[in-house]
C-alpha positions in Angstrom: -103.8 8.3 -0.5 -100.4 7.4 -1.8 -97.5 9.3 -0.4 -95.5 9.2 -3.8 -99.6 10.1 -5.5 -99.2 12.7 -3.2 -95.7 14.0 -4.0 -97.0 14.1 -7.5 -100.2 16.0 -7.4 -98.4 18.6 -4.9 -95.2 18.5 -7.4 -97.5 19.1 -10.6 -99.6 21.8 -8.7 -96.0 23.8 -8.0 -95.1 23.4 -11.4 -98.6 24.4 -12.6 -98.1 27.3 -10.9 -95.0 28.2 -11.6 -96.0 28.1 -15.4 -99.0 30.4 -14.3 -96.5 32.8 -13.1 -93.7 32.7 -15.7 -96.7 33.6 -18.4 -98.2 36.0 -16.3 -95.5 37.5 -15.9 -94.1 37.4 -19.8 -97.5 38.7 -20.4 -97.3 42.0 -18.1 -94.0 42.5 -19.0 -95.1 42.6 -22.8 -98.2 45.2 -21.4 -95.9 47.0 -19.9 -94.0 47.9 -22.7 -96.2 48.7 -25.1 -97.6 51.0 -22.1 -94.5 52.6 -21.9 -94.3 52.9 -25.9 -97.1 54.1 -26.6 -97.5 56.4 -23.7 -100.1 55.0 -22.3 -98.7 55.5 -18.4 -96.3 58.1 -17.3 -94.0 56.4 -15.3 -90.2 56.4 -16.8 -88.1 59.5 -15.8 -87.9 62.7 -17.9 -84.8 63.9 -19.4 -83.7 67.5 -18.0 -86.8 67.6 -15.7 -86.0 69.0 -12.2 -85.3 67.2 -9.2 -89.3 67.6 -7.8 -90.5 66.4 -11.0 -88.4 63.4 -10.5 -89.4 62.8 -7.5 -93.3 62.9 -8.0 -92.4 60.3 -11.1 -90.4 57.8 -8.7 -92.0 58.2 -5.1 -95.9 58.1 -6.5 -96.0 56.1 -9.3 -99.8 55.8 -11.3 -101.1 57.8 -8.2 -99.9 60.3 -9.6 -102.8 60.8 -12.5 -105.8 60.4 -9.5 -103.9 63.6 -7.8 -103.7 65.3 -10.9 -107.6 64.4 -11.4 -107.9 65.6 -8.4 -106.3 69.1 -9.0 -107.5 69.4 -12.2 -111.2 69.5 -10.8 -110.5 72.0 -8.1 -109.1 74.4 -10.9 -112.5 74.5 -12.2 -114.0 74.9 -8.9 -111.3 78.1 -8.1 -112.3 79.5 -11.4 -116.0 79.5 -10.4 -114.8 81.4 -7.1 -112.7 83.7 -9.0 -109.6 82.1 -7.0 -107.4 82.9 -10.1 -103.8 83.0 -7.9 -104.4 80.0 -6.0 -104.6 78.2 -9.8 -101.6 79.5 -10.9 -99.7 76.9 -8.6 -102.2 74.2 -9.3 -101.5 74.3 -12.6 -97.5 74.0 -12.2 -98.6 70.9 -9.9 -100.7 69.8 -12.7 -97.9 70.0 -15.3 -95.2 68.1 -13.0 -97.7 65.2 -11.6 -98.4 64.7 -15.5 -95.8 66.6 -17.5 -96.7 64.2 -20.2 -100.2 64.8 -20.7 -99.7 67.8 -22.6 -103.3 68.8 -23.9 -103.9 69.5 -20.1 -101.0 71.9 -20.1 -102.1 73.6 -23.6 -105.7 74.2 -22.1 -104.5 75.9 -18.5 -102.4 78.1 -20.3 -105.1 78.9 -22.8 -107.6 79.4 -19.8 -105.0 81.7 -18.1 -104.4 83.6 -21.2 -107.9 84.1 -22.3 -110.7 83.0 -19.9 -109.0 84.3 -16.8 -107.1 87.4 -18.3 -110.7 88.8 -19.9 -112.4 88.9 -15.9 -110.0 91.8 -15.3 -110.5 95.2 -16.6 -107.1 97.0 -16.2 -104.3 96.3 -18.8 -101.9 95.7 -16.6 -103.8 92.4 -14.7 -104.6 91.5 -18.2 -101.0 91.2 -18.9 -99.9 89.4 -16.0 -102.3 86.6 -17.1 -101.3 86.4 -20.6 -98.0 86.2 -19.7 -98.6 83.2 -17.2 -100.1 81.5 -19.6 -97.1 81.7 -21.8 -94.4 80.9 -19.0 -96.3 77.8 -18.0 -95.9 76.4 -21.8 -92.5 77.7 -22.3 -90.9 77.8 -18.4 -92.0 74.2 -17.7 -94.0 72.3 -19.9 -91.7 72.3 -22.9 -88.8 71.6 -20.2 -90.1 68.5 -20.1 -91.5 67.4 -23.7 -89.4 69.0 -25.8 -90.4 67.3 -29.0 -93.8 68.0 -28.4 -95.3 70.1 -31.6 -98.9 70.7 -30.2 -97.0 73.2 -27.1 -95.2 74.7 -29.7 -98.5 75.5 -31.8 -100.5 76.3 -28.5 -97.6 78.9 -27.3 -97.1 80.4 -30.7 -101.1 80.8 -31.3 -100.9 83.3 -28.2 -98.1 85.0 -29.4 -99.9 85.4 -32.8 -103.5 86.1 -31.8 -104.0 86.8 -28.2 -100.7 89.6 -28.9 -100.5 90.0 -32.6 -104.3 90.3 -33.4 -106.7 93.5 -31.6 -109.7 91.0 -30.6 -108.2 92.2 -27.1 -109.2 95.8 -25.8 -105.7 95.5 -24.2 -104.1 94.6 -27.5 -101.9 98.0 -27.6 -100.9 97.2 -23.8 -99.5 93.6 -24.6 -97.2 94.9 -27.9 -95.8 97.2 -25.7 -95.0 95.0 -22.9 -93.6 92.7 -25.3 -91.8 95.4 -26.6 -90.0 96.8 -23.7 -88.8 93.2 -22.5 -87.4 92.5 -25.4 -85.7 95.7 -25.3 -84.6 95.1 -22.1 -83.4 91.9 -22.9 -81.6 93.0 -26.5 -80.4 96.6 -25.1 -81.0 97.9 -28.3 -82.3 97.4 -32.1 -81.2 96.7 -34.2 -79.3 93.2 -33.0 -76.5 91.7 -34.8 -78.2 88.0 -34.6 -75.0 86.5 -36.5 -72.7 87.4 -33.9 -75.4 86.5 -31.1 -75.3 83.2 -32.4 -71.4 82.6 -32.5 -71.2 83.7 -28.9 -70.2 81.8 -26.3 -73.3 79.8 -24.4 -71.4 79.6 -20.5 -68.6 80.3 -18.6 -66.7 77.3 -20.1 -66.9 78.2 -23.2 -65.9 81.5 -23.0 -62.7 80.8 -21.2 -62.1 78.6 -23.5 -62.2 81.2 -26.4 -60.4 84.0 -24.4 -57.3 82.2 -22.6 -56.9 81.2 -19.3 -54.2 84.4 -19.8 -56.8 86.6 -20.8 -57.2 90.2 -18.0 -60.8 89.6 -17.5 -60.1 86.6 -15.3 -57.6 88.9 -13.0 -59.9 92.2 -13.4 -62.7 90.2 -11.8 -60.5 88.5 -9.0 -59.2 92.3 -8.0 -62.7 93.1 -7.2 -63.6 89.8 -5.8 -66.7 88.7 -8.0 -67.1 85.4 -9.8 -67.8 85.7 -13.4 -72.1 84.7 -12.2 -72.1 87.6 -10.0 -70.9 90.4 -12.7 -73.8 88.5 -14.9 -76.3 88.8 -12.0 -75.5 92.7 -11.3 -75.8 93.3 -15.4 -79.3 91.6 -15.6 -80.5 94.0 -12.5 -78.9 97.2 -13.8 -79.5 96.2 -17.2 -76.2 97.0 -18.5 -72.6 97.8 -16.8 -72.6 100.0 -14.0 -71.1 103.4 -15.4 -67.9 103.1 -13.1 -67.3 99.6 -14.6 -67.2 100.7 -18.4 -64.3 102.0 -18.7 -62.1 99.3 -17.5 -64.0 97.3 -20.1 -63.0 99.2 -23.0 -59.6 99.0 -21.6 -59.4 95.5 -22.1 -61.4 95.4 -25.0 -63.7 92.9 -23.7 -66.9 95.3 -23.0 -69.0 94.4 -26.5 -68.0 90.6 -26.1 -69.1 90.6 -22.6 -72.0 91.7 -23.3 -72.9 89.8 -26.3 -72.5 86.7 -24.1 -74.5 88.4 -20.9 -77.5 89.5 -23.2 -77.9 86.0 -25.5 -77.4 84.2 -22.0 -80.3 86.2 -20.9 -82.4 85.8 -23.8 -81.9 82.1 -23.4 -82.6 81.7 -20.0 -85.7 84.2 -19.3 -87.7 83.9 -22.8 -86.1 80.2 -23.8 -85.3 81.9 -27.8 -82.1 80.9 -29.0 -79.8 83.3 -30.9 -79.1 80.9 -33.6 -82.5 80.0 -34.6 -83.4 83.6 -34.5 -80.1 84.0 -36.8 -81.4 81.3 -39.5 -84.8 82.7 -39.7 -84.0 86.3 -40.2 -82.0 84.4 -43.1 -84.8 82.0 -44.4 -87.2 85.0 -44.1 -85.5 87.9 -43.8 -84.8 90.9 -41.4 -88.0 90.0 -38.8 -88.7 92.8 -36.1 -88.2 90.3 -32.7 -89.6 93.1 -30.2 -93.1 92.2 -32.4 -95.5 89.1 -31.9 -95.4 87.7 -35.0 -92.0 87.0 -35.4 -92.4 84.9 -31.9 -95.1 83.2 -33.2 -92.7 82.0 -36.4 -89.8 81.1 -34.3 -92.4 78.8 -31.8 -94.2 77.4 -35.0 -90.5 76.7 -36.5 -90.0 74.5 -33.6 -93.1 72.7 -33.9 -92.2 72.0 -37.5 -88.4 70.7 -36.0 -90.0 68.0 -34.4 -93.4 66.9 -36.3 -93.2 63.6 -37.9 -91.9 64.4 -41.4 -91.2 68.1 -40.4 -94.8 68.3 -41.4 -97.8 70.5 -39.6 -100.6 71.9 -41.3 -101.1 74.0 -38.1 -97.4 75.1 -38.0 -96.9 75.9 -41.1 -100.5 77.9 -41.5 -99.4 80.0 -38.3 -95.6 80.8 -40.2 -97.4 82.6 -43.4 -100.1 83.7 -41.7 -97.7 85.4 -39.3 -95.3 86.6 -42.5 -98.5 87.9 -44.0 -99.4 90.0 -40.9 -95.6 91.0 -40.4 -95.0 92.1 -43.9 -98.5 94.3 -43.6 -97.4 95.8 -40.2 -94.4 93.9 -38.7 -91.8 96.5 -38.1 -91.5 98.5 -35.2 -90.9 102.4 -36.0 -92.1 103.7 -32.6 -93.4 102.9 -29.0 -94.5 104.6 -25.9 -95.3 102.6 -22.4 -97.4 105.1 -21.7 -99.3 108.2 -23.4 -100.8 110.7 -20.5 -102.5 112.4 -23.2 -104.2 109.4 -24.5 -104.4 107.5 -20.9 -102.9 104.2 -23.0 -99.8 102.8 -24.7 -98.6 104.6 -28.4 -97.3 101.8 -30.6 -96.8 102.4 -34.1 -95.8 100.2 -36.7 -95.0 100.1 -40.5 -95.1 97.2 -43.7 -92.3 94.8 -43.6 -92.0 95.4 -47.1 -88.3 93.6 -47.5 -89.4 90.2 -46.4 -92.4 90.8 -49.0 -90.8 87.5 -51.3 -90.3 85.3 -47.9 -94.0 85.7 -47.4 -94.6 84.3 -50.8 -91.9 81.6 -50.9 -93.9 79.9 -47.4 -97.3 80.1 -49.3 -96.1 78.0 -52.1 -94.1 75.6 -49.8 -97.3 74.9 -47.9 -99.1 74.6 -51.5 -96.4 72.1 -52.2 -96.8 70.1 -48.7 -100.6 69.8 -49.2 -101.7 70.4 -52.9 -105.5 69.8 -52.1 -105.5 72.4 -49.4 -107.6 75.4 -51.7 -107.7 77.8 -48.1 -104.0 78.5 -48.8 -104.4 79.1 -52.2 -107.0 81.4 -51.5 -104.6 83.2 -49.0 -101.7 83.2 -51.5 -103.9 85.3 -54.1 -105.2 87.8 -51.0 -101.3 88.3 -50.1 -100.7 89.0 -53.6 -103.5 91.4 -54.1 -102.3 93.2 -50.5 -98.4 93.1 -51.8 -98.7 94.8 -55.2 -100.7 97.7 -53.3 -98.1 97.7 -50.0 -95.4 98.0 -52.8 -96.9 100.4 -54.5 -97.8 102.7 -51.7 -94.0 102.5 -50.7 -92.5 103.4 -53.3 -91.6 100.0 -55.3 -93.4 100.1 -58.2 -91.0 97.8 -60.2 -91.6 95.0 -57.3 -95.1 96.2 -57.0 -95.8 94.9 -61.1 -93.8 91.8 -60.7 -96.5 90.5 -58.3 -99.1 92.1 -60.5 -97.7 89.8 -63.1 -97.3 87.0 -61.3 -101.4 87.8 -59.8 -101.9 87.4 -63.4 -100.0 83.8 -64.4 -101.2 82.2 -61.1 -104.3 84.1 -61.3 -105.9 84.6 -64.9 -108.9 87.0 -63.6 -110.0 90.6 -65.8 -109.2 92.1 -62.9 -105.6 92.3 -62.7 -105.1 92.9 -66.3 -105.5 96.6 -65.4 -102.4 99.0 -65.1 -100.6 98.9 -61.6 -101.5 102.0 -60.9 -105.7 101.4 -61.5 -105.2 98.3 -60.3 -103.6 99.5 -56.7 -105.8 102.6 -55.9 -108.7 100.8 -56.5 -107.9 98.3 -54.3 -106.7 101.1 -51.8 -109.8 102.4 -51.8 -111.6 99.1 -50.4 -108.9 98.1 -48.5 -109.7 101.9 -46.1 -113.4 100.5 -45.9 -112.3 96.8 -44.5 -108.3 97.7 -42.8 -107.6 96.5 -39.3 -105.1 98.4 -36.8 -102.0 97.0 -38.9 -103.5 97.6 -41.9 -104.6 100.9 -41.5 -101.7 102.3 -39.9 -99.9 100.7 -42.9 -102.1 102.8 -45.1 -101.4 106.1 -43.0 -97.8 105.7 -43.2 -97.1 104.5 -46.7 -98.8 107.5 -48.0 -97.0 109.5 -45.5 -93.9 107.6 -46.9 -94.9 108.8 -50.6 -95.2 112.4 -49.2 -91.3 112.1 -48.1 -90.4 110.7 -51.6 -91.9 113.1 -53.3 -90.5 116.3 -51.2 -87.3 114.8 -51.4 -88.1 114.5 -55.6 -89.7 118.3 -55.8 -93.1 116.8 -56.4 -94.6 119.1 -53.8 -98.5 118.9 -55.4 -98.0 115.5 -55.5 -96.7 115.1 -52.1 -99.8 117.3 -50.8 -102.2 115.6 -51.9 -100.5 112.3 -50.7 -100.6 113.5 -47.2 -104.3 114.8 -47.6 -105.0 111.1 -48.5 -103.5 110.1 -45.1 -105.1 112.5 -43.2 -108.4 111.4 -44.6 -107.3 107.5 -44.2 -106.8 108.4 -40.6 -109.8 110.0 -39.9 -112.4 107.6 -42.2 -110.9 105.2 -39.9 -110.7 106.6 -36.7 -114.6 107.5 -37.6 -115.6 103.9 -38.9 -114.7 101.9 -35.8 -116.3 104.7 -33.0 -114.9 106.4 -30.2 -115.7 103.4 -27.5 -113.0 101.0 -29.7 -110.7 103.9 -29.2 -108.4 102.7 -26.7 -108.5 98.8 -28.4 -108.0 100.0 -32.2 -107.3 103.2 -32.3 -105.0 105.1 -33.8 -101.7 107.6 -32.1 -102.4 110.4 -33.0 -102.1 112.0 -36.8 -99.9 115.0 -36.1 -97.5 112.0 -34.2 -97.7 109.2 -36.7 -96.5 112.1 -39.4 -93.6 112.6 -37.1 -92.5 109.3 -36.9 -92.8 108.9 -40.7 -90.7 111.9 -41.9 -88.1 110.3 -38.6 -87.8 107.5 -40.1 -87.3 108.6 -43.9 -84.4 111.1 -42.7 -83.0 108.0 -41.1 -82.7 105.8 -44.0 -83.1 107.9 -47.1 -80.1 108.6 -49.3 -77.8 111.4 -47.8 -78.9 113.5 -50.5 -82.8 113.0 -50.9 -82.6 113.2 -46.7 -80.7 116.8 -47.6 -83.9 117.6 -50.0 -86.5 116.4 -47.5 -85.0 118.9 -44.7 -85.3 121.5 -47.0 -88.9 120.8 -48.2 -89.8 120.3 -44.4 -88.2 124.0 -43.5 -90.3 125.3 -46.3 -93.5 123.3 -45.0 -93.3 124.0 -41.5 -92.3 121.0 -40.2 -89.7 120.0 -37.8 -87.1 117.6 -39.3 -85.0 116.9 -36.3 -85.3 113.3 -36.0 -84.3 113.1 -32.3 -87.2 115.8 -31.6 -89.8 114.8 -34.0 
């Protein structure tokens, strides 16, 4: 062959090639970004995500999913074996090998929270599950997806149902345990959320506000701590240690201090931010935090932060859904860890009534959002019905035939063109046949809040017979749901929730109707020291 044919066909089969290449490689580079766009492989590094996570991401590449496959079916296998510890880490490795496929993450946590928790017959293993499966949502996965709204919807659900509802025979147990962390957390109720969220959020920041100049700084070098360690010694003893008080108050620094300790805290071990907290209490108002359902808002708030158009059905059915439950029993008056009497937890609760028009006010915004949605219609009108009664039962009567009129604008049914008063006994009387734990301690105690009124008013018949209609609310319930649902859905005692009830009236009754209502109490009987009732 010709050596310059030669040079030619070897020339053009370079440069054939080299074409081959330069598209191939224009084409996988256009693959590979719409991969990366579209999510379809997990390989670019995570904002904020620690330095193991980064590390599996770099150092494994698309291995990384065949591990994860791996893990994910010896999980099911550990299950079957009732290896329940050993999946608790094989779920964290889940979540870092694949922090991105989220649905994996929501269904561990689920399976932790419910499957897992349910094989265990003491409260306290129960807990320990349910609150794995929240950590591994919160603690990790939403460190690294951030703007994911299904975790949010998936973490709040738990807070909502798995805590909130009594579907749980250790229902009681988790409120409590809710109860007390947040407690420990907060150091007290009620929380000033405004000045929580104007605190500082580091050390920084709060040297920055008090002055180089400022004692603290030389306080803390005399005893030769760093600002981290006085932080880390608060958290332990859960508050100053008694021979450090004083010096506080000295230098006027002890209720700043500890503002910025506890909100620190409260981000860092349940991931809640004081400011959110702050603009919720405002949108909705005065929420109990040391209850479920104002968790499950503030997780399904953040779901709605980051959905596409600040729109989710789910999110938004979980906010009124949990308003509803918190405004029929979503204030705290009283817990117990532990009853030896009872052999369980004591947790009472009472109506939300003052965030009654919040409740309302999120029905009609999701009506708004999705006009051809009937189910939330249908809920608005129940809420309505329930309001007009809660209102009426507490005393409210000129709130309580607001939303009998607006029952009857948005609702032109016979039925509510009855007086209030028909209207709300009758519906009383079926909501005793058909009332949940919330509900039905909501019944006990607005009656029992009635019987207050009306001592403190001179209506002593009146008050009687409201306090015979608790006693027998309490007892047709206690009856209706049987002695073997006791310790899932039953109720504290009677004698004890009356207590609480006639506490909590001489806390927040007028000076003078809580004068009367001592004086009616002597005559009755009862105690009416609130710190021994």
């Amino acid at each position: 062959m010709n050596p310059m044919r030669r040079i030619v066909i070897a020339f053009s089969g370079l440069l054939l090639a080299g074409i081959l290449l330069l598209t191939s490689y224009q084409a996988q580079r256009r693959m590979n970004e719409i991969r990366v766009r579209e999510r379809l492989v997990d390989t670019e590094i995570i904002e904020n995500a620690p330095p193991l996570v980064v590390f599996t991401t770099v150092a494994l590449g698309s291995f990384r999913g065949l591990i994860a496959n791996f893990l994910w079916l010896r999980t099911h296998r550990m299950q079957d074996e009732g290896r329940y510890f050993e999946m608790v880490q094989l779920a964290s490795w889940i979540t870092m090998l694949q922090p991105r496929f989220t649905g994996a993450t929501a269904y561990l946590a689920w399976n932790m929270a419910y499957n897992v928790s349910v094989t265990f017959s003491r409260p306290e293993d129960r807990w320990r599950w349910v609150r794995r499966g929240i950590e591994l949502i919160r603690d990790e996965a939403l460190v690294y997806n951030p703007g994911d709204p299904e975790l949010y919807r998936e973490l709040g659900w738990i807070y909502q149902h798995k805590l909130g509802q009594e579907m749980d025979d250790a229902n009681i147990y988790y409120k409590t345990q809710l109860a007390e962390e947040m407690m420990s957390v907060l150091g007290g109720w009620p929380v000033d959320w405004q000045r929580w969220a104007e605190a500082p959020n580091d050390e920084p920041e709060l040297r920055s506000r008090l002055g180089e100049e400022h004692p603290l700084w030389g306080w803390l070098q005399d005893r030769g701590i760093r600002l981290s360690e006085f932080e880390r010694d608060f958290r332990e003893g859960n508050g100053f240690a008694e021979e450090t008080v004083e010096d506080l108050r000295s230098l006027a620094i002890r209720d700043t201090l500890e503002v910025y300790f506890r909100g620190r805290w409260l981000r860092q071990r349940l991931k809640m931010e004081p400011h959110r907290i702050a603009r919720l209490n405002r949108e909705y108002g005065e929420l109990d935090w040391r209850l479920p359902e104002a968790h499950a808002i503030y997780w399904a708030s953040r779901g709605l932060e980051v959905a596409e158009g600040g729109v989710d059905m789910a999110c938004e059915r979980m906010i009124f859904q949990s308003l509803n439950n918190a405004f029929a029993g979503g204030r705290l008056l009283y817990f117990r860890g532990r009853d030896e009497a009872l052999q369980r937890p004591v947790v009472q609760f009472i109506p939300n009534v003052d965030i009654v028009d919040a409740v309302d006010r999120a029905y009609l915004d999701s009506i708004e959002q999705h006009p051809d949605n009937r189910s939330v219609v249908s809920a608005r009108r129940n809420f309505l019905e329930r309001a007009v009664t809660t209102l009426y039962m507490f005393g409210r009567e000129e709130q309580a035939r607001e939303y009998l009129r607006t029952l009857r604008r948005d609702f032109p049914q016979p039925e509510y063109r009855r007086p209030l008063e028909d209207f709300a006994l009758q519906r009383l009387a079926g909501d005793v046949a058909d009332a949940n734990f919330n509900q039905a301690q909501g019944l006990v105690q607005g009656y029992l809040w009635q019987m207050c009124n009306d001592l403190s008013l001179g209506e002593f018949e009146r008050a009687a017979a409201m306090e015979r209609i608790a006693a027998a609310i309490w007892q047709r319930y206690m009856a209706r749901i049987g002695e073997r649902t006791h310790e899932r859905r039953g109720l504290p005692p009677y004698p004890e929730m009356r207590q609480n009830a006639i506490r909590q009236a001489l806390e927040v009754f007028h000076p003078e109707l809580a004068a009367r209502l001592r004086a009616a109490l002597r005559q009755m009987g009862f105690p009416v020291d609130p710190q021994n009732s």
